[in-house]
PATI-244219 format. One record per residue (C-alpha): x, y, z; residue in one letter. Coordinates in steps of 0.1 Angstrom, whole numbers, plus 2048, in hexadecimal, padded with zeros to 3 digits. Example, Ala and Ser with C-alpha at 12.3 -4.5 7.8 and 13.67 -1.06 7.14 Angstrom:
<rs>
+-----+-----+-----+------+
|   X |   Y |   Z | code |
+-----+-----+-----+------+
| 87B | 7D3 | 84E |    a |
| 889 | 7F5 | 847 |    s |
+-----+-----+-----+------+
</rs>
This chain:
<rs>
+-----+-----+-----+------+
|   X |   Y |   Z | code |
+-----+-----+-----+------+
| 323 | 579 | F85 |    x |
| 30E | 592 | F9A |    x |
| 2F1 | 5A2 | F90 |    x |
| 2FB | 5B8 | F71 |    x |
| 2E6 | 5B3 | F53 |    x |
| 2FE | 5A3 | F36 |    x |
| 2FE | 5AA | F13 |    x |
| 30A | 58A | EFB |    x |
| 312 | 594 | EDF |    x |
| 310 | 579 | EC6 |    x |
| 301 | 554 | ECB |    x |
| 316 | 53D | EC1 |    x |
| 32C | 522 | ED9 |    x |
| 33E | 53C | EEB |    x |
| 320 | 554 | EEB |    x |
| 306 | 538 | EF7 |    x |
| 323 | 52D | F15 |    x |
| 323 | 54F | F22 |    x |
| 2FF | 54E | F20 |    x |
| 2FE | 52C | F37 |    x |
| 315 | 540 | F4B |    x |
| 301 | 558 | F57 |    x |
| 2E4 | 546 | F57 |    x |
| 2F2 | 532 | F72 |    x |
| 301 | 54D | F82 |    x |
| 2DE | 559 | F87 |    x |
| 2E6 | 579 | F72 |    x |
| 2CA | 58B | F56 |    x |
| 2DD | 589 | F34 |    x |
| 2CF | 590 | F10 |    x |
| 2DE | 57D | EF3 |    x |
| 2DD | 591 | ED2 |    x |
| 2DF | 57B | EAF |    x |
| 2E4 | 58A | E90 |    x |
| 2D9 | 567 | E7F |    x |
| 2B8 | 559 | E7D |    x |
| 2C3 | 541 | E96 |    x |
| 2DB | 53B | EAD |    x |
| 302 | 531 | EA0 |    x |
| 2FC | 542 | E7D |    x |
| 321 | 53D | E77 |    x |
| 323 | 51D | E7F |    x |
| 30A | 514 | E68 |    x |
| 316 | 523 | E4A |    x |
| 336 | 509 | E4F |    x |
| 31D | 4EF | E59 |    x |
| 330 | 4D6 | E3B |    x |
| 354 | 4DB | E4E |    x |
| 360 | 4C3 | E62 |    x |
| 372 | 4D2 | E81 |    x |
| 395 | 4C4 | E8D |    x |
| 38C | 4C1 | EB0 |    x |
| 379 | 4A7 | EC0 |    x |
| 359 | 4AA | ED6 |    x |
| 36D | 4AE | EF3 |    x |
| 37B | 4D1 | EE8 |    x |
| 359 | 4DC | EDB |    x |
| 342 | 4D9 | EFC |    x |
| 347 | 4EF | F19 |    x |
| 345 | 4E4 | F3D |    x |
| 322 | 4F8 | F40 |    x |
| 317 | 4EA | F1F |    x |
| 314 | 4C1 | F2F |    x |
| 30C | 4CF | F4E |    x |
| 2E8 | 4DF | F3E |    x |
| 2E7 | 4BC | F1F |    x |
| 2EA | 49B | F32 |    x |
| 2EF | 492 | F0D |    x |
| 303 | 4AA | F03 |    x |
| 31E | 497 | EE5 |    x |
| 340 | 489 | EF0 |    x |
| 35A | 472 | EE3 |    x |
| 378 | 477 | ED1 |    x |
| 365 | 47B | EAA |    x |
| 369 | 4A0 | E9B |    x |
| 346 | 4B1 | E96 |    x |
| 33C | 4C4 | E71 |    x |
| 32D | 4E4 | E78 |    x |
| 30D | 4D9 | E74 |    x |
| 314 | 4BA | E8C |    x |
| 31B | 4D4 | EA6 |    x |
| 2FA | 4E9 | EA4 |    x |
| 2E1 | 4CC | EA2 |    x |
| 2F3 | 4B8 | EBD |    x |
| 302 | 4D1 | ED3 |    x |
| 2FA | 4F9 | EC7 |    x |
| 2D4 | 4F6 | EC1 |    x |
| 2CE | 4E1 | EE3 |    x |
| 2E1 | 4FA | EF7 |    x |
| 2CC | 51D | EEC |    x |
| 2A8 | 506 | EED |    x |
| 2B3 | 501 | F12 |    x |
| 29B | 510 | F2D |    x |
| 2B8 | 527 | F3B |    x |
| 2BA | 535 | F1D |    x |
| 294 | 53C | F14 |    x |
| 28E | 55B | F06 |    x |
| 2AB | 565 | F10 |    x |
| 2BC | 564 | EE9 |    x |
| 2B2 | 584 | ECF |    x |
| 2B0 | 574 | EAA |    x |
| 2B6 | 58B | E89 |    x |
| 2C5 | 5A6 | EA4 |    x |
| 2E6 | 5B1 | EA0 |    x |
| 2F6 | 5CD | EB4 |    x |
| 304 | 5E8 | E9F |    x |
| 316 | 5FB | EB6 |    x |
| 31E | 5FC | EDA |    x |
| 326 | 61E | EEC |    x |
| 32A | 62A | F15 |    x |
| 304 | 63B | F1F |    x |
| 309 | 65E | F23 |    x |
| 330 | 660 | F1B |    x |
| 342 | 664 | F00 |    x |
| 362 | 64E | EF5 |    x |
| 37D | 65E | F03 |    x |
| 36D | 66A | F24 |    x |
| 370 | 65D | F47 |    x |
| 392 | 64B | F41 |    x |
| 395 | 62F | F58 |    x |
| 380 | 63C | F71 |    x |
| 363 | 629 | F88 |    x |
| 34B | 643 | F72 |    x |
| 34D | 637 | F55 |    x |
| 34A | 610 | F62 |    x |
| 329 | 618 | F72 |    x |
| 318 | 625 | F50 |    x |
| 304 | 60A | F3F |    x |
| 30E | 602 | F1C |    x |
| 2F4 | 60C | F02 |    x |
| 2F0 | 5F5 | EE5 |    x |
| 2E4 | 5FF | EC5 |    x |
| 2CF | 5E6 | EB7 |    x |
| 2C4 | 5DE | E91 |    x |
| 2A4 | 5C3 | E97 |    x |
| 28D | 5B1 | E81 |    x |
| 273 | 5D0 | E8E |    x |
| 291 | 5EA | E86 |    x |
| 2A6 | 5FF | E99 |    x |
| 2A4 | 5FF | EBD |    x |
| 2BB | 600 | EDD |    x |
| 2C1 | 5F0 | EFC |    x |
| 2D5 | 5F2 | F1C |    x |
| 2F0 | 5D8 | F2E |    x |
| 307 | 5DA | F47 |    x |
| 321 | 5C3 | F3C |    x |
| 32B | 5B9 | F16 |    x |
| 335 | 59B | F06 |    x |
| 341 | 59C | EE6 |    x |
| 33E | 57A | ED1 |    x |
| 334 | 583 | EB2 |    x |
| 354 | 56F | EA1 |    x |
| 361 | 578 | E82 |    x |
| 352 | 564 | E66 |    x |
| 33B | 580 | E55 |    x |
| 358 | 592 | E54 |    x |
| 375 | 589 | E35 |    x |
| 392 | 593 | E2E |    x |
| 39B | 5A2 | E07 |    x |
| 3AF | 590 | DED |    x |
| 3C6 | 5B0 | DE9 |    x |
| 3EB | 5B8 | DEC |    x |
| 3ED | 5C2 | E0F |    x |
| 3CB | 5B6 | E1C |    x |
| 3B9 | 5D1 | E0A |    x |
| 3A0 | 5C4 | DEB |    x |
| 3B3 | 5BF | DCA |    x |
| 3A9 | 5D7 | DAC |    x |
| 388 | 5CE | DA1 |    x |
| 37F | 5BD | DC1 |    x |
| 363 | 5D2 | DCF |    x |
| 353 | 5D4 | DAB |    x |
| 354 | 5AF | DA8 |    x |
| 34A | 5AB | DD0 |    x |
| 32B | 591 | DC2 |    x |
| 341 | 577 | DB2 |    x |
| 358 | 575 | DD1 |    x |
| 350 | 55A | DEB |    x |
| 362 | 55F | E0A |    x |
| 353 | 542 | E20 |    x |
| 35C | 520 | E20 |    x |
| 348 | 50F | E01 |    x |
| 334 | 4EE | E01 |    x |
| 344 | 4DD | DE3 |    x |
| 326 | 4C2 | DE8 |    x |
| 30F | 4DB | DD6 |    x |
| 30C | 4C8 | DAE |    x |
| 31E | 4DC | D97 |    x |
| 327 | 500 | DAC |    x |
| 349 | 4FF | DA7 |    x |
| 34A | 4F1 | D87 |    x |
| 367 | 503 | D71 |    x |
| 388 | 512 | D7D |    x |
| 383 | 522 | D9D |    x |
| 39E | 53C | DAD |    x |
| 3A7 | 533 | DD2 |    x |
| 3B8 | 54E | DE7 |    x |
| 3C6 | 545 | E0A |    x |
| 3DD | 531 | E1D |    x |
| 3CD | 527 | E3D |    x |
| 3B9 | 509 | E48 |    x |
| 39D | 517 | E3A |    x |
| 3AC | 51A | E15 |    x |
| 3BB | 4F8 | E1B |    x |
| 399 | 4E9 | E21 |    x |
| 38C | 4F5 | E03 |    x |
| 3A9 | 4EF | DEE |    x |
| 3A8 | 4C8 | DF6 |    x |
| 37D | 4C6 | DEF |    x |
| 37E | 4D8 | DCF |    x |
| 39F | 4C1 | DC3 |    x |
| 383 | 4A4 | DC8 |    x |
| 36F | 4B8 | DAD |    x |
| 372 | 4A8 | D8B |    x |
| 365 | 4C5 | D76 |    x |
| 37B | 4DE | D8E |    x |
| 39B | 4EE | D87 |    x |
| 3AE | 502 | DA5 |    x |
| 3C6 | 51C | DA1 |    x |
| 3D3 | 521 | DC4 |    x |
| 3E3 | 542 | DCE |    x |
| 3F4 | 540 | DED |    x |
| 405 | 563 | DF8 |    x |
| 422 | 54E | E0B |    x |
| 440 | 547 | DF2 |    x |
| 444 | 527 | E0F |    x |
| 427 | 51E | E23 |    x |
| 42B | 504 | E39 |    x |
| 403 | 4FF | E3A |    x |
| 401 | 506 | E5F |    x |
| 415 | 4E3 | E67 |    x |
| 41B | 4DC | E8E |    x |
| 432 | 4C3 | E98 |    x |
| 426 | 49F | EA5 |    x |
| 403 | 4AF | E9D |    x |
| 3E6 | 49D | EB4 |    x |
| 3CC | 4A9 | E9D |    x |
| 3CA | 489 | E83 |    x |
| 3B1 | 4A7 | E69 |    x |
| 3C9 | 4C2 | E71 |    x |
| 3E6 | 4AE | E64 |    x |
| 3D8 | 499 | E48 |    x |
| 3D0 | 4C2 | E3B |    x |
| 3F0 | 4CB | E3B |    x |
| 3FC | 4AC | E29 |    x |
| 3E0 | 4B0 | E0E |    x |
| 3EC | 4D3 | E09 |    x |
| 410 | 4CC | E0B |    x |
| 40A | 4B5 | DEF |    x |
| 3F7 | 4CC | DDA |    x |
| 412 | 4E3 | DDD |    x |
| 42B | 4CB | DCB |    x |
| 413 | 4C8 | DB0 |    x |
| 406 | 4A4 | DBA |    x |
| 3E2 | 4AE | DA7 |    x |
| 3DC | 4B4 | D83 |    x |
| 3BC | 4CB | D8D |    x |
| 3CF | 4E2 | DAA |    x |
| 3EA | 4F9 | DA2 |    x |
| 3F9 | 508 | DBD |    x |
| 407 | 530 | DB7 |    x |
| 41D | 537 | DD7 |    x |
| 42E | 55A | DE1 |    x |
| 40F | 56C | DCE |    x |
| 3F1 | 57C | DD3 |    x |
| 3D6 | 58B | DBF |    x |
| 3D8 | 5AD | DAB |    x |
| 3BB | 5B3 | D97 |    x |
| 399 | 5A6 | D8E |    x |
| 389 | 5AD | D6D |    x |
| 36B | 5A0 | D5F |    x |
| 374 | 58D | D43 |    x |
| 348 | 582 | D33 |    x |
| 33B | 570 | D4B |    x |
| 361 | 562 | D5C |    x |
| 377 | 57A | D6E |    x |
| 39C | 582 | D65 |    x |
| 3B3 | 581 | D83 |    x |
| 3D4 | 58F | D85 |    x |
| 3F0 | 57D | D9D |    x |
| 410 | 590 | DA6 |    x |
| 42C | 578 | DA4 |    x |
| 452 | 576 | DAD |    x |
| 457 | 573 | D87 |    x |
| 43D | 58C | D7F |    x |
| 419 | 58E | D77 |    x |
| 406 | 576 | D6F |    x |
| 3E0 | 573 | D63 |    x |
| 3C5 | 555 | D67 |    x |
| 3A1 | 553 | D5E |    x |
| 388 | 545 | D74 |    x |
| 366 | 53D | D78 |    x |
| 364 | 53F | D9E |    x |
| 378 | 555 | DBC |    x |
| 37A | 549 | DD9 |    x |
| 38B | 55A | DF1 |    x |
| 397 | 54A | E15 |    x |
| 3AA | 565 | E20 |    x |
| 3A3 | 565 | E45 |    x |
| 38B | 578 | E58 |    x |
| 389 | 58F | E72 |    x |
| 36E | 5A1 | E8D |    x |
| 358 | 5BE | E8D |    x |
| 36C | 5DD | E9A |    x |
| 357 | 5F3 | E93 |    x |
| 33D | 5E8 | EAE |    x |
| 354 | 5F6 | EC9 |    x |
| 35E | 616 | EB5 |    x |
| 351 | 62C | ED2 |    x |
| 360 | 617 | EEF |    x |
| 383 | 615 | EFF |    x |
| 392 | 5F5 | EF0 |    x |
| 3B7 | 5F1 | EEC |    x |
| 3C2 | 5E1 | ECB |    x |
| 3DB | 5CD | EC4 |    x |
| 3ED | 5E0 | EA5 |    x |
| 3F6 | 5C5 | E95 |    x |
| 3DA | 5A5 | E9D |    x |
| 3BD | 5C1 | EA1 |    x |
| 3B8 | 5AA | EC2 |    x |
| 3B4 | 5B6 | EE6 |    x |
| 3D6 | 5C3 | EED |    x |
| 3D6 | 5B4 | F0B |    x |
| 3D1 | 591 | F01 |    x |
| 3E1 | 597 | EE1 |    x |
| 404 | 59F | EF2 |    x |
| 3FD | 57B | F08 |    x |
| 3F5 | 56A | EE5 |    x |
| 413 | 578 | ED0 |    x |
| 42C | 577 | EF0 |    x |
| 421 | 54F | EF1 |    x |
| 42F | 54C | ECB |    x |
| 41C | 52E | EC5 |    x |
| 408 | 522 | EA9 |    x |
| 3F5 | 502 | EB8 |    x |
| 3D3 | 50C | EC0 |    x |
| 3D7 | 4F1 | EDA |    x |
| 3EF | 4FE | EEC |    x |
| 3E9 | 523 | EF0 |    x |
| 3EE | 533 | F14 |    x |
| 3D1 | 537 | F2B |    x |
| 3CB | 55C | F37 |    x |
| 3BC | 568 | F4F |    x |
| 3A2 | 581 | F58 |    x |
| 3B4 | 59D | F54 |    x |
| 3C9 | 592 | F35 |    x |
| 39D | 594 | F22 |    x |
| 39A | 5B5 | F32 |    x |
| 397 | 5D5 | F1D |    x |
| 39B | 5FB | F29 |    x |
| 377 | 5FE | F23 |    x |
| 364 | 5F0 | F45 |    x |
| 352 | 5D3 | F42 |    x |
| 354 | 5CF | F1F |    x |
| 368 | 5AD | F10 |    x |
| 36D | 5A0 | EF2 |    x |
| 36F | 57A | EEE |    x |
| 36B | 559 | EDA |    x |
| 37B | 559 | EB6 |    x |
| 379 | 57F | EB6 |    x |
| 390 | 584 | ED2 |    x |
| 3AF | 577 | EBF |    x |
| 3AC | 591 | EA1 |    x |
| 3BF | 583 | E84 |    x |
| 3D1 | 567 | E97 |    x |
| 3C2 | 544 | E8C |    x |
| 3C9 | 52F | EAA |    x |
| 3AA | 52D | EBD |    x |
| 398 | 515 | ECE |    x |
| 372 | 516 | ED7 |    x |
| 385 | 503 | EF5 |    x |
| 396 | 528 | EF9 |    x |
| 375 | 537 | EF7 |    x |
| 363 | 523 | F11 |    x |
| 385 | 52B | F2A |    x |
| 37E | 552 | F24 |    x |
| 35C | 54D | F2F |    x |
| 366 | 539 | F4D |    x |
| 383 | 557 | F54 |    x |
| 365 | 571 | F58 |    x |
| 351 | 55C | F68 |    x |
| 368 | 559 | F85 |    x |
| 36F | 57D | F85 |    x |
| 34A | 58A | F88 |    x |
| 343 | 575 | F9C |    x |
| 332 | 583 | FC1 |    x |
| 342 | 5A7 | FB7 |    x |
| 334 | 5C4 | FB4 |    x |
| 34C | 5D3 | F9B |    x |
| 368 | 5C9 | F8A |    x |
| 37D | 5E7 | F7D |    x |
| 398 | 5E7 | F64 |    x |
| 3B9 | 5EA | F6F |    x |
| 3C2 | 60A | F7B |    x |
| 39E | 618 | F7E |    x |
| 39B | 633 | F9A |    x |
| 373 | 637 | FA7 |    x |
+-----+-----+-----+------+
</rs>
C-alpha cells in the first residue's frame, strides 16, 4: 500500500484488518479508539450471539498473524469474538503501539483548503488530512495521508419518533431510553412492563430474551402494519431463521407476556411518577400504555458529521457512499449473504483518499457482513498497492 501514513479510524474487526493490512504492506498507520480498548462496540453486545459462524468472522490476515485464530462452523457472542479473536489481534506485535485508546477523532478536514476548493484536482489529493483529535490529555491534532473510516454505527441510535425524529418528550426523557441491545441476564433490570420499539433483528432479539422474563411484560411497537421480520427464503442461517419464527409467532399473539402493536409507532412520552406514559399512533387511533422501561431498537446509523468539511457524496436516501449505495440498492437484495462485491472504485468518495467502510459504509441498510468489511479492506489493498497515487475518478493534476 505504498508509503502514505494511514489514519484508522476506529478499532474494531474491520478497523484492526485494515490495520494488519498495512502493517504488512510495510506502511506507517495510526489506529485511533474512542473506547478504553479496542472493539468498544463489540463489547457492549458481548451477550449476543451472532448468526454467522467463525468462518465469516475471521479475515484472511487475521489466521495468517493467530496460528490459533477460532474456526468451525459455531456462531461467536460478542464477547466470544474479542477474547478469542478481537483482543489477540490488536496485542499482536504489528500492531504495537500502533492503536490510540480513549482517542476519538472529532473532525476530519483537507490541510490548508477549505471544503469546496480544489474540486477534483491532483491539489487537493496531495494535502494531508488533518485530524482533530479529543485525547485522554485533551485536544490535540494530527496528520495522515490516507483515511479509513470504521468507526461503525453503534454509539449512534436512531429516535422513537414519527418520521425518525424523537417522539414528544423524547429528549426530556433521553435517561430512561436504552437504545443498545440489553443483557436480560442482569437479576431484576427489566422487571415490569417494558416498551420495545423496532422491527429489525436487533428488536427481535430482545423481544424473544425479555418474553423468557417471568416478571416482564412487552408491549411491542412495530412501525410495519406487516413485517415479514426480515425472512429469506431457504435461509442457511439456522439463528437468523429460528428469529424470525420466534417473532412470527409473537406476532400472532402465541405469548401471554408479549403484545405485539403493528402499523404504529410512538407519539409522546410523559412522565407518569416514576413510569413513563407513552403514546402509540394506531390505524384505529391513539392509543396509550404505561411502562416501566423504553427501549428503543430503532436502528442506528454513522457519524456524518466527522466528514462535514470533506467532499463525500451521500446517498439521499441510505446516508451511505453514493457510490456504493447505488451498487447496494441496484442489487435489491436483503440477504447479507449474498450482497454484490464492489470494487475499488464502487468505496471511492470525491474526496481523495478518504473511504468510508465497515458497518458505516452501508448507512441505514442492515445487510452487512464483517465478511463485507474484510473484502473492502482487501479492495484498497489491491488498489494502493506499489502506486504512488490513486485519484478519484475524473481528477485532473
Amino acid at each position: 500500500m505504498g508509503r502514505r501514513h494511514v489514519a484508522i479510524l476506529g478499532a474494531g474487526p474491520v478497523g484492526l484488518d485494515a490495520a494488519l493490512a498495512c502493517a504488512d504492506a510495510g506502511r506507517p498507520f495510526t489506529v485511533y479508539e474512542a473506547g478504553a480498548a479496542a472493539a468498544a462496540h463489540v463489547r457492549a453486545w458481548g451477550h449476543v450471539r451472532l448468526f454467522t459462524p467463525w468462518g465469516l468472522n475471521v479475515s484472511h490476515r487475521m489466521r495468517a498473524h493467530l496460528p490459533h485464530a477460532p474456526s468451525g462452523e459455531d456462531c461467536p457472542t460478542g464477547a466470544e469474538l474479542v477474547t478469542r479473536l478481537l483482543d489477540p489481534v490488536a496485542a499482536l506485535p504489528a500492531l504495537e503501539g500502533r492503536i490510540r485508546l480513549r482517542t476519538r477523532v472529532a473532525a476530519i478536514a483537507r490541510t490548508g483548503l477549505l471544503k469546496h476548493e480544489q474540486i477534483g484536482t491532483g491539489t487537493r489529493a496531495a494535502a494531508p488530512f488533518t485530524l482533530l483529535l479529543d485525547g485522554p490529555d485533551g485536544e490535540d491534532t494530527a496528520e495522515a495521508d490516507l483515511v479509513l473510516d470504521c468507526t461503525g454505527t453503534y454509539s449512534h441510535p436512531n429516535t422513537l419518533g414519527p418520521g425518525g425524529i424523537p417522539a414528544l418528550g423524547e429528549r426530556a426523557l433521553a435517561h430512561r431510553v436504552t437504545r443498545t441491545l440489553p443483557d436480560t441476564a442482569e437479576p431484576g433490570r427489566w422487571a415490569g412492563t417494558v416498551l420495545l420499539a423496532g422491527a429489525g433483528k436487533s428488536a427481535q432479539t430482545a423481544a424473544r430474551d425479555l418474553a423468557a422474563l417471568p416478571g416482564t411484560r412487552v408491549e411491542w411497537a412495530v412501525r410495519s402494519p406487516g413485517p415479514d421480520w426480515g425472512a429469506v427464503p431457504d435461509d442457511t442461517l439456522p439463528g437468523r431463521r429460528h428469529l424470525v419464527d420466534t417473532s412470527q409467532a409473537l406476532a400472532n399473539g402465541t405469548h401471554d407476556r408479549v403484545t405485539v402493536h403493528t402499523g404504529t409507532h410512538v407519539r409522546a412520552l410523559r412522565r407518569a411518577g416514576d413510569r413513563v406514559r407513552a403514546t402509540f399512533a394506531t390505524a384505529d387511533g391513539p392509543r396509550e400504555i404505561v411502562c416501566d422501561h423504553i427501549l428503543a431498537l430503532t436502528g442506528y446509523t454513522g457519524d456524518a458529521s466527522l466528514y462535514r468539511q470533506l467532499q463525500v457524496h451521500e446517498c439521499y436516501a441510505t446516508g451511505a457512499p453514493m457510490n456504493l449505495s447505488a451498487a447496494l440498492l441496484g442489487s435489491a437484495g436483503g440477504d447479507c449473504l449474498a450482497q454484490p462485491s464492489v470494487g475499488i472504485d464502487t468505496l471511492r468518495n470525491p474526496e481523495p483518499h478518504f473511504f468510508i467502510l465497515g458497518a458505516k459504509s452501508y448507512g441505514r441498510l442492515n445487510t452487512f457482513l464483517l465478511r463485507t468489511g474484510y473484502e473492502q479492506i482487501d479492495r484498497l489493498t489491491a488498489a494502493y498497492t506499489g502506486e504512488a497515487e490513486l485519484l478519484p475518478e475524473g481528477a485532473t493534476e
